[in-house]
N, C-alpha and C positions, 0 to 999 in steps of 0.2 A: 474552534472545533478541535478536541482533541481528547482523549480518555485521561491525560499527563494531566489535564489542567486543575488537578484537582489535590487538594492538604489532605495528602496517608493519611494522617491521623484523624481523621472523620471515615474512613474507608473501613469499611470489612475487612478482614483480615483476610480475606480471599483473594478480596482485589486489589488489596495492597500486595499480595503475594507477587499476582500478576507483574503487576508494575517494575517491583525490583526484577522480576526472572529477563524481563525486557530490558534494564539497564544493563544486566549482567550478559546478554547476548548482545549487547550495542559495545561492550569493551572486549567478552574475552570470544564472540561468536557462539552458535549455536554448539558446535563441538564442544569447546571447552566452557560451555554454562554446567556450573554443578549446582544440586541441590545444596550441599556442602556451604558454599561460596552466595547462595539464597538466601540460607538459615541466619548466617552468619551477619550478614545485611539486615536480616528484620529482627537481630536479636533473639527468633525462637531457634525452636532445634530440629533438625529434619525429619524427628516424628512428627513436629507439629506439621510441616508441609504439606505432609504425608495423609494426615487425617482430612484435610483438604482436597488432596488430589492425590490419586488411587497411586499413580505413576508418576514419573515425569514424561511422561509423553502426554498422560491425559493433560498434565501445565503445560508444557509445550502446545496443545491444542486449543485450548484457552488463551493462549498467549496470541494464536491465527485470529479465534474469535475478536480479541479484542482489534487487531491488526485489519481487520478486513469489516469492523463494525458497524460502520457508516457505508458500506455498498449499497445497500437495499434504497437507504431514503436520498440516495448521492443518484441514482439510475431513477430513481422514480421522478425527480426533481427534473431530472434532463430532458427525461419524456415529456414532460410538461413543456419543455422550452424547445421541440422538433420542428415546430412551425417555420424556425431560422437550425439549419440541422449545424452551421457552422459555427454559430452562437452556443446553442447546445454541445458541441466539443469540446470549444473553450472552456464550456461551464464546468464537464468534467473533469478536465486535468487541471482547472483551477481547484476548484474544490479539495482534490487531494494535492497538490504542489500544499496548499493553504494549512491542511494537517501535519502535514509532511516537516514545514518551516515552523507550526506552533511546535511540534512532539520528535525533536532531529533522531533521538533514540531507536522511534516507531522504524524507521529506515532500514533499519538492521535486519528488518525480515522479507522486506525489498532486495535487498543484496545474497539473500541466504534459501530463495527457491531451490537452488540445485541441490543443496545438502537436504533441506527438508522433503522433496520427491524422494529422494533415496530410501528414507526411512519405509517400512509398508503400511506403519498407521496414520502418518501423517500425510503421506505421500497424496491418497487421495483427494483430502483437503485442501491442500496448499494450490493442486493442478486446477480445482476447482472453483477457488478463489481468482487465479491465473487465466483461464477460460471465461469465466463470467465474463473480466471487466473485457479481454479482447475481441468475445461474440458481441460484447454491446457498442462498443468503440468500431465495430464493423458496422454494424445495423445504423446509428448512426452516418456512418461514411454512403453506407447506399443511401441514404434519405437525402445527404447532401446530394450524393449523382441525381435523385431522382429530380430535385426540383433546380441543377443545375450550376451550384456550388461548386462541386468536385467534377473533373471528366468522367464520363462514364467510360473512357479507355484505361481508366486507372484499377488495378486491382483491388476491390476493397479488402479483401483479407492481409494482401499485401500490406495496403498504407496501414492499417490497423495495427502490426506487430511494427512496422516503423516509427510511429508513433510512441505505442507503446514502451519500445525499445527505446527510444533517443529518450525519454522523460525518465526511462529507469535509468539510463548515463549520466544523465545530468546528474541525476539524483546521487548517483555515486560519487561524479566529482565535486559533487555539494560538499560527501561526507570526507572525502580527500584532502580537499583544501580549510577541513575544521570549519564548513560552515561558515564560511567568509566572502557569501555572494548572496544575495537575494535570491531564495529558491525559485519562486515565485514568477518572478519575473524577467527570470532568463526563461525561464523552461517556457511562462508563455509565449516570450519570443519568438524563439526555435519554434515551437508548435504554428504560429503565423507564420512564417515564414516555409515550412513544410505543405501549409495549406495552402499558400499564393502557390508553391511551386506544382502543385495538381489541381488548382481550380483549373475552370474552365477560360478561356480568351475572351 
């Protein structure tokens, strides 16, 4: 899984765009990603970017799109697997730990919510991308309480941003330590082990 997996040089020039704008925010962050520093990377010049995308915010946007592009069929997948609601958890922070370790770059926009809120056109986007996965990583956690997996003395909004939270940590000290851990299978860990400690007795 992963949009990275793929030889630029078969890609549109659109999407190759994309791609470098993502390596260029994985080194220098979203602040200091220029178009400039873009061009310069694909060999064209920041008219050509430009004829591509209107702004840099509209590539910055594009750049969410691709980042957040497997939500739809990663949530529809899970549903499918609610029968076991804590099998269904794992599925989803598998799934993305699993993109996350094929595409390390992709991360950079994991670490860089709070800059991209601030902005006013992207800000929308990005909270809603942020909202999606933690309303469904809740809905989830009830369906565990309901058939008895989780306490039902347990907050599920709570556990949900816990969750969420300690996999976005990891994720950081993933990119801290140069990617020198199995994302994968720490983050499942921790994840097991957060779910033994609010199941039920």
């Amino acid at each position: 899984m992963g949009c990275k997996n793929m030889d630029k040089t078969i890609l549109h020039r659109k999407e190759s765009i994309i791609f470098t704008t993502i390596d260029v925010i994985n080194e220098f962050g979203v602040q200091g990603t220029s178009t400039r520093e873009i061009a310069k990377r694909q060999g064209i010049s920041e008219a050509t970017i430009f004829k591509h995308f209107k702004t840099k915010n509209e590539l910055l946007s594009a750049v969410l799109d691709c980042y957040s592009q497997y939500d739809p069929d990663i949530i529809t997948t899970t549903r499918i697997k609610l029968n076991n609601p804590k099998e269904a958890i794992n599925f989803f922070v598998n799934s993305y730990s699993e993109y996350y370790e094929n595409y390390p770059a992709i991360t950079a926009i994991t670490q860089s919510y709070d800059i991209l809120a601030c902005d006013p056109e992207l800000g929308e986007k990005i909270r809603g991308i942020f909202l999606r996965r933690i309303d469904f990583i809740m809905e989830v956690i009830e369906e565990a309480q309901k058939v008895g997996q989780i306490s039902n003395s347990t907050d599920a909004e709570k556990l949900a941003y816990t969750i969420y939270g300690t996999c976005k940590t990891i994720c950081l000290k993933w990119r801290f330590s140069q990617y020198n851990f199995p994302l994968k299978e720490y983050t499942l860990s921790t994840l097991q082990m957060i779910l033994e400690a609010f199941g039920t007795k």
